[in-house]
TORLOLO-819465 format. One record per residue (C-alpha): x, y, z; residue in one letter; residue number from 1. Coordinates in nm, 4 decimals, padded with zeros to 6 digits. Layout:
residues N
SITE       east      north         up   resn   resi
SITE          X          Y          Z      a    NUM
...
This chain:
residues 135
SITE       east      north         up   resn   resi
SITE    00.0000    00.0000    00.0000      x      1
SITE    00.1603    00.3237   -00.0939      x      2
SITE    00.2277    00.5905    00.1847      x      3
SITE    00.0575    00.8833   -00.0067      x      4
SITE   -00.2155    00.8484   -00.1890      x      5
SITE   -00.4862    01.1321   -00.3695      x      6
SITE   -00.8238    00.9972   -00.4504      x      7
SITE   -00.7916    00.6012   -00.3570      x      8
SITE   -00.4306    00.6450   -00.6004      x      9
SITE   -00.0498    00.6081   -00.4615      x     10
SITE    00.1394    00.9206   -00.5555      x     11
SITE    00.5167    00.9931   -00.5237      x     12
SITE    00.4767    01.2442   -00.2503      x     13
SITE    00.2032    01.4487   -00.0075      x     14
SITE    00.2862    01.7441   -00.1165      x     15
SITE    00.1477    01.6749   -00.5007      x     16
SITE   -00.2021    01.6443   -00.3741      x     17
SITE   -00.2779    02.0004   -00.3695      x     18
SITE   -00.1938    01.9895   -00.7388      x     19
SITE   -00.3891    01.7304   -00.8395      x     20
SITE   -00.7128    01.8886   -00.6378      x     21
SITE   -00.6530    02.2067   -00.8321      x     22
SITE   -00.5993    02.0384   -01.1839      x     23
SITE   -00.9277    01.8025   -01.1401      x     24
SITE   -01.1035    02.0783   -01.0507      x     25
SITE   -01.0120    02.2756   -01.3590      x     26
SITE   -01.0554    02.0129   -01.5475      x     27
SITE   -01.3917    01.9619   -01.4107      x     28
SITE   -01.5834    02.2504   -01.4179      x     29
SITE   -01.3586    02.4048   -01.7340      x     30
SITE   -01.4134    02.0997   -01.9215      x     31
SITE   -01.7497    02.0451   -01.7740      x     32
SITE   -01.6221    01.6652   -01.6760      x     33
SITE   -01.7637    01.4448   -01.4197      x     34
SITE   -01.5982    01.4403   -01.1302      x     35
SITE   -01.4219    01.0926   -01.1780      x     36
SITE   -01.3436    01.1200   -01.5040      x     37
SITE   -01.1474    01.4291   -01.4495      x     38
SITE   -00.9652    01.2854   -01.1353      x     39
SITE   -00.8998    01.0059   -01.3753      x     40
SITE   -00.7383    01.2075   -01.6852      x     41
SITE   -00.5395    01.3782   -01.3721      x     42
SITE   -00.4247    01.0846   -01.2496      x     43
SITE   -00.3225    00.9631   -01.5519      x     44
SITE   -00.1136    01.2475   -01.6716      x     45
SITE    00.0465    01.2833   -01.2852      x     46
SITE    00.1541    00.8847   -01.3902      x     47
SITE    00.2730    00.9790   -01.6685      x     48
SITE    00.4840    01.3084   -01.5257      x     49
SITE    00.6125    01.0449   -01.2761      x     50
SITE    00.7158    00.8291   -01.4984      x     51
SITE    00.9145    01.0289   -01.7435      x     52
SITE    01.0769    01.2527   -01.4572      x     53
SITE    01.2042    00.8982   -01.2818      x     54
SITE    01.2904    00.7584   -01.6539      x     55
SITE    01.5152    01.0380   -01.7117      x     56
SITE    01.6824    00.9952   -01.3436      x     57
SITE    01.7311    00.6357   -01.4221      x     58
SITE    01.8914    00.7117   -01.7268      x     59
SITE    02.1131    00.9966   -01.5704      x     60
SITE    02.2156    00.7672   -01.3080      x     61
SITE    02.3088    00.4670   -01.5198      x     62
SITE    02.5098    00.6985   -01.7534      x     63
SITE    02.6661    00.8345   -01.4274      x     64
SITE    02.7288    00.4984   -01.2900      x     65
SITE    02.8662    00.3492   -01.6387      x     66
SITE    03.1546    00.6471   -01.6633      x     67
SITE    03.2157    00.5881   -01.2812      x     68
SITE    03.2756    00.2300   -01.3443      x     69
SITE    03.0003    00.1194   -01.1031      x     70
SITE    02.8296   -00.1642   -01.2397      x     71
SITE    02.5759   -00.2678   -01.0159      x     72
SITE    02.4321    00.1195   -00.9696      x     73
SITE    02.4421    00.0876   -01.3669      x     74
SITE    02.2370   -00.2093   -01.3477      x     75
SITE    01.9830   -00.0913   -01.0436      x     76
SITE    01.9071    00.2151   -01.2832      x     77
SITE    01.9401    00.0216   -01.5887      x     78
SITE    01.6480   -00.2215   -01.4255      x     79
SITE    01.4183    00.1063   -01.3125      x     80
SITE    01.4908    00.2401   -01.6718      x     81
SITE    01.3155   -00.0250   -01.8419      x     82
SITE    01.0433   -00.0332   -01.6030      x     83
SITE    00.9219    00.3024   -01.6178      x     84
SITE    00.9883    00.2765   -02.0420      x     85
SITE    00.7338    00.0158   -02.0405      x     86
SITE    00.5296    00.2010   -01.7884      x     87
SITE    00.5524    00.4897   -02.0898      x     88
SITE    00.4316    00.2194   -02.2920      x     89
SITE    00.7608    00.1989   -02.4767      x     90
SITE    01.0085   -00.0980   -02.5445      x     91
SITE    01.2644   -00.1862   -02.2883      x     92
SITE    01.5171   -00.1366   -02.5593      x     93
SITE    01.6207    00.0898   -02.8487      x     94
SITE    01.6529    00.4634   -02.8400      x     95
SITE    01.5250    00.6402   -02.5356      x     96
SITE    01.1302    00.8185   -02.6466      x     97
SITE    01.2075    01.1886   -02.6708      x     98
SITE    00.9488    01.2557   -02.3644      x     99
SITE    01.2402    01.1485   -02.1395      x    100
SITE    01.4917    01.2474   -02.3225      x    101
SITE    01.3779    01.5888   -02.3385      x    102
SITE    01.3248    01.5975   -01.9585      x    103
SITE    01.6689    01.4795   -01.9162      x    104
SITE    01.8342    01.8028   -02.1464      x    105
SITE    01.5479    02.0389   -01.9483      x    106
SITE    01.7798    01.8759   -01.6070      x    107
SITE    02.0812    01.8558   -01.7104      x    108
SITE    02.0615    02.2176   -01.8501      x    109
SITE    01.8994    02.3682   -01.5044      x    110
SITE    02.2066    02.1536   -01.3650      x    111
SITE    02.0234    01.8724   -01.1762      x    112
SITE    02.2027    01.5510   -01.3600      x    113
SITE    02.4312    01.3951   -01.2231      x    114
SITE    02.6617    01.4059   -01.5234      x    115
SITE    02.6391    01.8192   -01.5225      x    116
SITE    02.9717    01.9758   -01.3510      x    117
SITE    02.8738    02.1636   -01.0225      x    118
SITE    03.1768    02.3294   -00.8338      x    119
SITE    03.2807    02.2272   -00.5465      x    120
SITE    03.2495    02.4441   -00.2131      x    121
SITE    03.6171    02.4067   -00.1864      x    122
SITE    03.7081    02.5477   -00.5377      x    123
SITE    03.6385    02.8695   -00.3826      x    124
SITE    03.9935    02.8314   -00.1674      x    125
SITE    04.1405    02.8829   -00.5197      x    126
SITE    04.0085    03.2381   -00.6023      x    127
SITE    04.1486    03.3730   -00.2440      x    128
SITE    04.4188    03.5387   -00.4095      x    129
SITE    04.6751    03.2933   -00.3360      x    130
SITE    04.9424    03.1786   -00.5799      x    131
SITE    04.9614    02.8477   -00.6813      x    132
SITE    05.2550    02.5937   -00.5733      x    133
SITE    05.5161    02.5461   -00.8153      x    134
SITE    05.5620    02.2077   -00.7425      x    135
């Protein structure tokens, strides 16, 4: 039994019920739905938000995990992949559907993957003014 759920459904956190309230209800009276069916298309494009989002994480990670030489993270993600592909209702293998792979660029470019470069708090000892060693 999941730990959250919104309208009888498991979602990924509390904090996304609000959402979902606010986009049935639009969807309801906007759309002029009945109330289940627009809880339903909500739920079903939440699922699908999910899904892509922890896709592109997956695939992030198992990229990350390939160049790190860690091949059991590679194959947890690899194994999460594939599930939420097929969740997506695509094939476990070929080319990754541009849904996720267009997520992943939107991350990686707002710096959230794993393979972006971040500096370090420490890099900031370097611009103190001090000279480097000339070891």
């Amino acid at each position: 039994m999941a730990k959250h759920e919104w309208a009888g459904r498991p979602i990924a956190d509390a904090k996304h019920a609000l959402d979902l309230d606010r986009v049935a209800a639009l969807k309801e009276f906007q759309e002029k739905l009945p109330r289940h069916e627009a809880e339903e298309l909500t739920y079903r494009d939440y699922a699908k938000r999910m899904a892509t989002e922890a896709a592109s994480h997956h695939l992030s990670g198992m990229k990350a995990a390939v160049s790190a030489g860690d091949r059991e993270v590679a194959r947890k993600h690899a194994l999460m992949y594939q599930e939420n592909i097929a969740k997506l209702g695509h094939s476990k293998v070929g080319p990754v559907p541009p849904e996720v792979e267009a997520h992943r660029k939107k991350e990686m470019e707002a710096g959230k993957s794993p393979l972006h470069f971040r500096a370090h708090k420490g890099d900031l000892l370097l611009l103190d003014g001090d000279k480097p060693s000339k070891k």
